[in-house]
N, C-alpha and C positions, 0 to 999 in steps of 0.2 A: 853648638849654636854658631850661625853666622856672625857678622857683623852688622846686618841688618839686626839682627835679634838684639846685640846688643847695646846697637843705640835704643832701641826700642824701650828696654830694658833701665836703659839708664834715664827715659824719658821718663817713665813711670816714678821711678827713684830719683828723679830730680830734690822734690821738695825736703828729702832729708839728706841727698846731696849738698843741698844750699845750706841745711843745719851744719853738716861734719864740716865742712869747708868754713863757714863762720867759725866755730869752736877753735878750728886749727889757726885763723885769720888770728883771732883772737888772742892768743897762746903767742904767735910771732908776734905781734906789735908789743905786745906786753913786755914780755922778754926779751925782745931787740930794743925797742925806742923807749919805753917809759920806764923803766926802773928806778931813774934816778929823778921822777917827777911825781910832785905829792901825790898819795894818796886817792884824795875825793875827785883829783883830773883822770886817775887813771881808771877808777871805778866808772866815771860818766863815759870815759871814752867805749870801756868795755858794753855798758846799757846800751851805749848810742847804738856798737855795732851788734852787740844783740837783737834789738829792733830791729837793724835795717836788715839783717838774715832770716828772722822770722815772717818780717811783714815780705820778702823776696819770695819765701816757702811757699805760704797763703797766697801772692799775686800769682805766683804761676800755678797753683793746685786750681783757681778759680778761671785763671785765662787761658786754661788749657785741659778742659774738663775730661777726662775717663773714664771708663768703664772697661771690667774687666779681673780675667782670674789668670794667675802665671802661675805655670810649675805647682799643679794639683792645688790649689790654694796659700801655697805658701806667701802669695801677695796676693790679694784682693782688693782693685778699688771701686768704689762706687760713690754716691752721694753724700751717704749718710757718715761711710767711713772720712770723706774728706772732710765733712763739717764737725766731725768732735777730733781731728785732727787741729783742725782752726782753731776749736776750743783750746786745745795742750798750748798751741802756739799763743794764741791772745796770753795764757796762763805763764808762761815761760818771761812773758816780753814784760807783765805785771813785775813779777817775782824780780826780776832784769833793775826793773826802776825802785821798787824797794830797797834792792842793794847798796843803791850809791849812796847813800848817806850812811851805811853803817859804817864799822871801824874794829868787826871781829879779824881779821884778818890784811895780811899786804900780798897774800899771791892774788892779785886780782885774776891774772890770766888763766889760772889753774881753778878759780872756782867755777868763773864764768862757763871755762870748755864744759867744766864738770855737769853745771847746770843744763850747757846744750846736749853732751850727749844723752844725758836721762833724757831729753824732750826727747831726740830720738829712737828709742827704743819706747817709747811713749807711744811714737807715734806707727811705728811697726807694728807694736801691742792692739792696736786697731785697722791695722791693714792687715792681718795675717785671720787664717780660721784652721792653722795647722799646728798641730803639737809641739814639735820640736821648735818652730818659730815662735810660737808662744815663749816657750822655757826659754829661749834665747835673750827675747825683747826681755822678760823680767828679771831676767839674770844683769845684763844691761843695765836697768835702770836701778835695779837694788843696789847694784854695786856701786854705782853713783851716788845713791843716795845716803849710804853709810859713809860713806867718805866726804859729802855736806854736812852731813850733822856732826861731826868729830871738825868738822873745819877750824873750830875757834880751840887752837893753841892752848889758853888761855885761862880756859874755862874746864875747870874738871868736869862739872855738870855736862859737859858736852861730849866728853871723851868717853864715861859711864853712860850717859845715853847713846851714843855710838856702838857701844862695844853690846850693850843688851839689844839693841835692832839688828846686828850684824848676826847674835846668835840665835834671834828669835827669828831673823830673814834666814836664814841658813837651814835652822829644823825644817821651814814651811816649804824651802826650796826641796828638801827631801822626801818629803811628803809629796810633793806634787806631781814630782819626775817618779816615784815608786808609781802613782796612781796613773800619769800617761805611759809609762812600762805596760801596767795590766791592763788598760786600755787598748793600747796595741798589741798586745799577744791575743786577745780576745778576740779584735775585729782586723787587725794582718793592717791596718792604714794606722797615717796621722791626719788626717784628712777629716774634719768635724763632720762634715755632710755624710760623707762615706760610715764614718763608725756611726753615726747613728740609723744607717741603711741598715748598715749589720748588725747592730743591736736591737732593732724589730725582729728580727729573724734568732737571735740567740735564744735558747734556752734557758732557762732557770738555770743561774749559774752564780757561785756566791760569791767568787771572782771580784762580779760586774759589782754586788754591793761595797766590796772593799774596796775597788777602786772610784767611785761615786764618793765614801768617804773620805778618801785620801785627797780627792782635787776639791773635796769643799773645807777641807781641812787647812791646804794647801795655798788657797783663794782666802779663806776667811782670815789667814795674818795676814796678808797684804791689804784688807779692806780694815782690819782692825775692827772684826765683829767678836762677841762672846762668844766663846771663853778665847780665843786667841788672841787678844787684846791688850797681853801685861806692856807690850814694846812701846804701846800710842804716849801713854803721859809722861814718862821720863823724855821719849823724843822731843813730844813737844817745846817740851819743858826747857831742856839743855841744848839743843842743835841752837843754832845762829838764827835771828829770826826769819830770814828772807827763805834759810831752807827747809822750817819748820810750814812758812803759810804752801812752799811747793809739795811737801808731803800730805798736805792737808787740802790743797788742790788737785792741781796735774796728778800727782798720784793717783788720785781717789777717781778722777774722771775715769784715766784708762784701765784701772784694774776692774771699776764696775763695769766697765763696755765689755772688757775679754770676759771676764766671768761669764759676765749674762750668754755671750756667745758663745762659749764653752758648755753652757746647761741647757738655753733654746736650742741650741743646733744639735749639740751630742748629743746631747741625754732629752732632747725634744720629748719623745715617746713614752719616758719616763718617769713622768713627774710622780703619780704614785703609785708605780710600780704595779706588777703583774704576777700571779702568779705562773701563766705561761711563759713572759719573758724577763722576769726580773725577782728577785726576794725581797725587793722593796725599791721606792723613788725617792726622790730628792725634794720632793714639796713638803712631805712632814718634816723633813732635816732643817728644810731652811725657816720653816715656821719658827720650830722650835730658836732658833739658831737669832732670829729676826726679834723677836719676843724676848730673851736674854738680851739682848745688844741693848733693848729701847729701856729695857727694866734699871737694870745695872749702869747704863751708863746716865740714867738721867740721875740716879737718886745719888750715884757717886758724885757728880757734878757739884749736887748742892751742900756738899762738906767742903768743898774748893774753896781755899781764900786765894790760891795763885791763878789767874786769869788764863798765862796759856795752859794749866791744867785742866778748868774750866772748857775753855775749847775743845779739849781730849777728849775730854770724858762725853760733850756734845755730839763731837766727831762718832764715837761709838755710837751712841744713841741715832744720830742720820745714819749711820749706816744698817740699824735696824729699820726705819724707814723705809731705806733705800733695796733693802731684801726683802720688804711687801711687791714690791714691783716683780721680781721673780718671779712671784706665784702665779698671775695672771699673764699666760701663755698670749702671744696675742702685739703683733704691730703696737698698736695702741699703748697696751704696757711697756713695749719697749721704748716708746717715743717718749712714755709721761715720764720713764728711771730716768734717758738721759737729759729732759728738761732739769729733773728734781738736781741732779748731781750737777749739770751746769751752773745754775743758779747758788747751788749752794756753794762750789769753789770758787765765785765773785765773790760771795757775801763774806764769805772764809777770809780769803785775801785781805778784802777789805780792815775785816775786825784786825787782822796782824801788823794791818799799814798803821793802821790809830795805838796799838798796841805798841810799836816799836818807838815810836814819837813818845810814848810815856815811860815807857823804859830805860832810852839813853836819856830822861832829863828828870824824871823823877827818880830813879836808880833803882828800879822793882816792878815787878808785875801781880804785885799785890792789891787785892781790893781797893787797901788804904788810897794806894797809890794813885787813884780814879779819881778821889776826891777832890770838889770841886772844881773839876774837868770844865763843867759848863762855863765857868767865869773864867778859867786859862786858855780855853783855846773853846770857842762854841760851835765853831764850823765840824771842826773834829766829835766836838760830842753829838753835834746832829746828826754827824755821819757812823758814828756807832751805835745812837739810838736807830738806825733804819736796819742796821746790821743785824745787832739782836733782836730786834721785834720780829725782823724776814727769818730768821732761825728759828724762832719761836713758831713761826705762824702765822703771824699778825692780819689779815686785808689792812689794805689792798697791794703787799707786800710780794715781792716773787718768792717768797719760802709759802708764803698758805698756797697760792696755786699749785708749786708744787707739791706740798702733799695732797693738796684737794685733787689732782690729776692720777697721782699715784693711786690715792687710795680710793677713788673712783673703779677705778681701772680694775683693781683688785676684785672691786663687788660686782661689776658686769661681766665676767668669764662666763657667763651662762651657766653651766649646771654647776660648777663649781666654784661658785662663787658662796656657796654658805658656810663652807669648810673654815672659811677667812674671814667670817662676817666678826667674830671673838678679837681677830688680829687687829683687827681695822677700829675696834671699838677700844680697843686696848693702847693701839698707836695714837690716837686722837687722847685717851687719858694721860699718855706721857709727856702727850705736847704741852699738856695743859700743867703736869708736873716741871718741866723746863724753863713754865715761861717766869717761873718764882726764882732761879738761879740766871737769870737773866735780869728780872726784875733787880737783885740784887746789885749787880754790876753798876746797873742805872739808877740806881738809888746816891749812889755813891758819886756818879757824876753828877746828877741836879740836883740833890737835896742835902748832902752832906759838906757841910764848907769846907775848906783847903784852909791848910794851915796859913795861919797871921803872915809868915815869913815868903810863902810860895808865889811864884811871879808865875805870871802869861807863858806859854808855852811858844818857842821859836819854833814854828813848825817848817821844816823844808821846803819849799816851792815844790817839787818834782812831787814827794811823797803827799804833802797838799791837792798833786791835780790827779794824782790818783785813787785817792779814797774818795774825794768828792765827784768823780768821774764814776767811781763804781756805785757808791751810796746811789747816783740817778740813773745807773743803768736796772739796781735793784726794784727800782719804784718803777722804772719803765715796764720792764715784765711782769709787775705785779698789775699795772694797769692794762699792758698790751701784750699780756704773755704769747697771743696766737703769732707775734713776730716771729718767735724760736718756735716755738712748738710746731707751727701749720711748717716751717721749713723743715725743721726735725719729720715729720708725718709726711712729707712729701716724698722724702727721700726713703725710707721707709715703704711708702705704695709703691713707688717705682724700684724695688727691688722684689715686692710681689709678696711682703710675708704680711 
């Protein structure tokens, strides 16, 4: 490569150049100038300059738009890829301003970097459509992520939920890389577009179904679908709050983008297999797969008296949801997943910002602990009643569009869309089995009084203008979802699928 190439090169990789270089920024100031300055200055300093590197990211991803494939796919940007980039980023900067007010930790500097580099390998996870950069980006952000959740010293709970992600991450990591091994021995590339060229052309070969289950095997612990699931409610549960709502966010955005990518592009041809070119496809897999998630994790949910178990076990059930969108090949379905998954990592966030506010000051995250929410703090219970009702479903809320797009999508594939008509009748049942474990939470905020002795809740300014900032970004796309969507769809036509 010249040196033209590799400015070029570095232009492209700007936006996560601005990440690594914040994270290291980050890391100096901490460690040189603040050590010996409380706490809550040196967390805001850290948020402030989180923001101003992410919102840097996004201003130049937008004021310097590209198009383009480097080095057989191993970068790829386009439209669509830049905008659920912006997603991770908005998601990073949220997670950012959650922090300052907690008090699990004093390495401020080292959580912070920790948290930028997962954004970036986050955000690679949706620039790349190649194998081995794939493994890389989640190698990246796993390993980041076990070492947030273990973040709080303090907390045993956090240490055992750390050590059980780190070896449920580790099996899926093995699984994964076995199954792009025989992917690559099969089709001679790492290149998504390429092995799915040459898996048209392969023959019946039983190979290809093992390795088909190994990368959903693989995928399904990072999205925390059944049965790969045991890792989600302990993490929940025990990591630090702020790096529980990114697992539950930014996580969950870029693992369902590369998935998705990983099944439309590679295994495009595939879906229910062949007997000239395959012993079976990946659409009965993920039914089945889709159908367990929504089952098990709605009815688990509703034994939950601890809230962020509650969210877990919800988490599970979206992400059966979110693997109806799979099924339906199809632009359209790609555009309705990542509507549904964006909307849902706002709503997510939001529930963990209202959540933390009742945890450092009621001392639990137990049902009990809700009670009489409405007369302690009301703005906050407004802003959790939109939360769960959008999870739920509710119009005119951004969780019913999204599923109503999803599962739309799902029933217009044209010939095969009766196969799903069972799934889609079944997803719509468990919404409606959700909305009673939710109901629950809120019952407990408006109806249930707070003890004689319990005062008003001191709610943070910062953590104040962000729940209630998401609480009406949720209503806004439940009112004007074509905002995201027609952008998501545009970006999507203009790549041509």
């Amino acid at each position: 490569m010249n040196t033209a190439d590799y400015l070029q090169l570095l232009s492209v990789l700007a936006p996560e150049v601005i990440v690594v270089c914040t994270a290291l920024l980050i890391l100096a100031v901490d460690l040189i100038g603040l050590q010996d300055t409380p706490r809550s200055y040196r967390m805001s300093i850290a948020a402030g300059l989180t923001t101003l590197g992410c919102a840097g990211a996004v201003g130049w991803m937008f004021m310097n738009p590209m198009v383009g494939n480097w080095h057989g796919g191993m970068l790829v940007i386009d439209p669509l890829n830049e905008t659920v980039k912006a997603v991770i980023l908005l998601l990073t900067v949220l997670t950012a301003m959650l922090s300052v007010d907690c008090k699990f930790t004093r390495h401020v500097g080292e959580y912070f970097a920790l948290l930028l580099l997962a954004t970036v390998g986050m955000m690679f996870l949706a620039s790349t459509e190649d194998l081995l950069m794939i493994f890389a980006s989640l190698e990246l952000v796993s390993l980041s992520l076990y070492i947030l959740v273990a973040f709080d010293k303090s907390s045993r709970q956090s240490a055992e939920a750390a050590m059980k992600y780190f070896l449920f991450g580790g099996m899926s990591a093995a699984f994964l890389l076995f199954g792009f091994s025989l992917l690559y021995g099969l089709s001679g590339s790492t290149n998504l577009t390429k092995i799915a060229q040459k898996l048209i052309t392969l023959g019946a070969d039983p190979l290809l179904s093992v390795a088909l289950v190994m990368v959903v095997i693989g995928f399904g612990f990072k999205v925390a679908a059944v049965p790969f699931h045991l890792w989600s409610p302990d993490a929940y549960q025990g990591a630090p709050l702020p790096s529980a709502a990114f697992i539950a966010s930014g996580s969950k955005v870029a693992s369902f983008f590369v998935f998705a990518k990983v099944l439309l592009l590679g295994f495009s041809q595939l879906g229910w297999g062949n007997d000239e070119t395959a012993t079976g496809g990946w659409m009965p897999l993920i039914s089945i797969i889709a159908a367990l998630s929504m089952f098990l994790g709605n009815l688990a949910a509703i034994r939950q008296t601890s809230v962020r178990r509650l969210l877990a076990y919800s988490a599970i059930a979206h992400a059966g949801y979110m693997l109806i969108g799979f099924l339906a090949l199809g632009g359209e379905a790609f555009g309705s997943l990542i509507f549904y998954v964006t909307t849902y990592a706002l709503t997510t966030v939001g529930a963990f910002g209202v959540l933390g506010v009742v945890e450092s000051q009621a001392g639990g995250d137990q049902l009990k602990d809700f009670a009489g929410l409405s007369r302690r703090a009301p703005v906050l219970a407004g802003c959790l009643m939109v939360f769960l009702l959008s999870l739920a479903g509710i119009p005119p809320l951004a969780g019913f569009f999204g599923k109503f797009y999803l599962f739309a999508a799902a029933l217009t594939n044209d010939a095969q869309s009766l196969p799903f008509l069972w799934l889609v009748i079944f997803g719509i049942a468990m919404s409606c089995v959700s909305l009673y474990y939710y109901l629950q939470v809120l019952k407990q905020v408006f109806v249930v009084e707070a003890d004689a002795n319990a005062r008003p809740l001191a709610v943070p300014f910062l953590v104040h203008a962000v729940v209630v900032l998401l609480a009406a970004a949720v209503i806004l796309l439940g009112c004007a979802p074509g905002w995201l969507l027609d952008t998501i769809h545009a970006a999507i036509v203009e790549l041509g699928w």
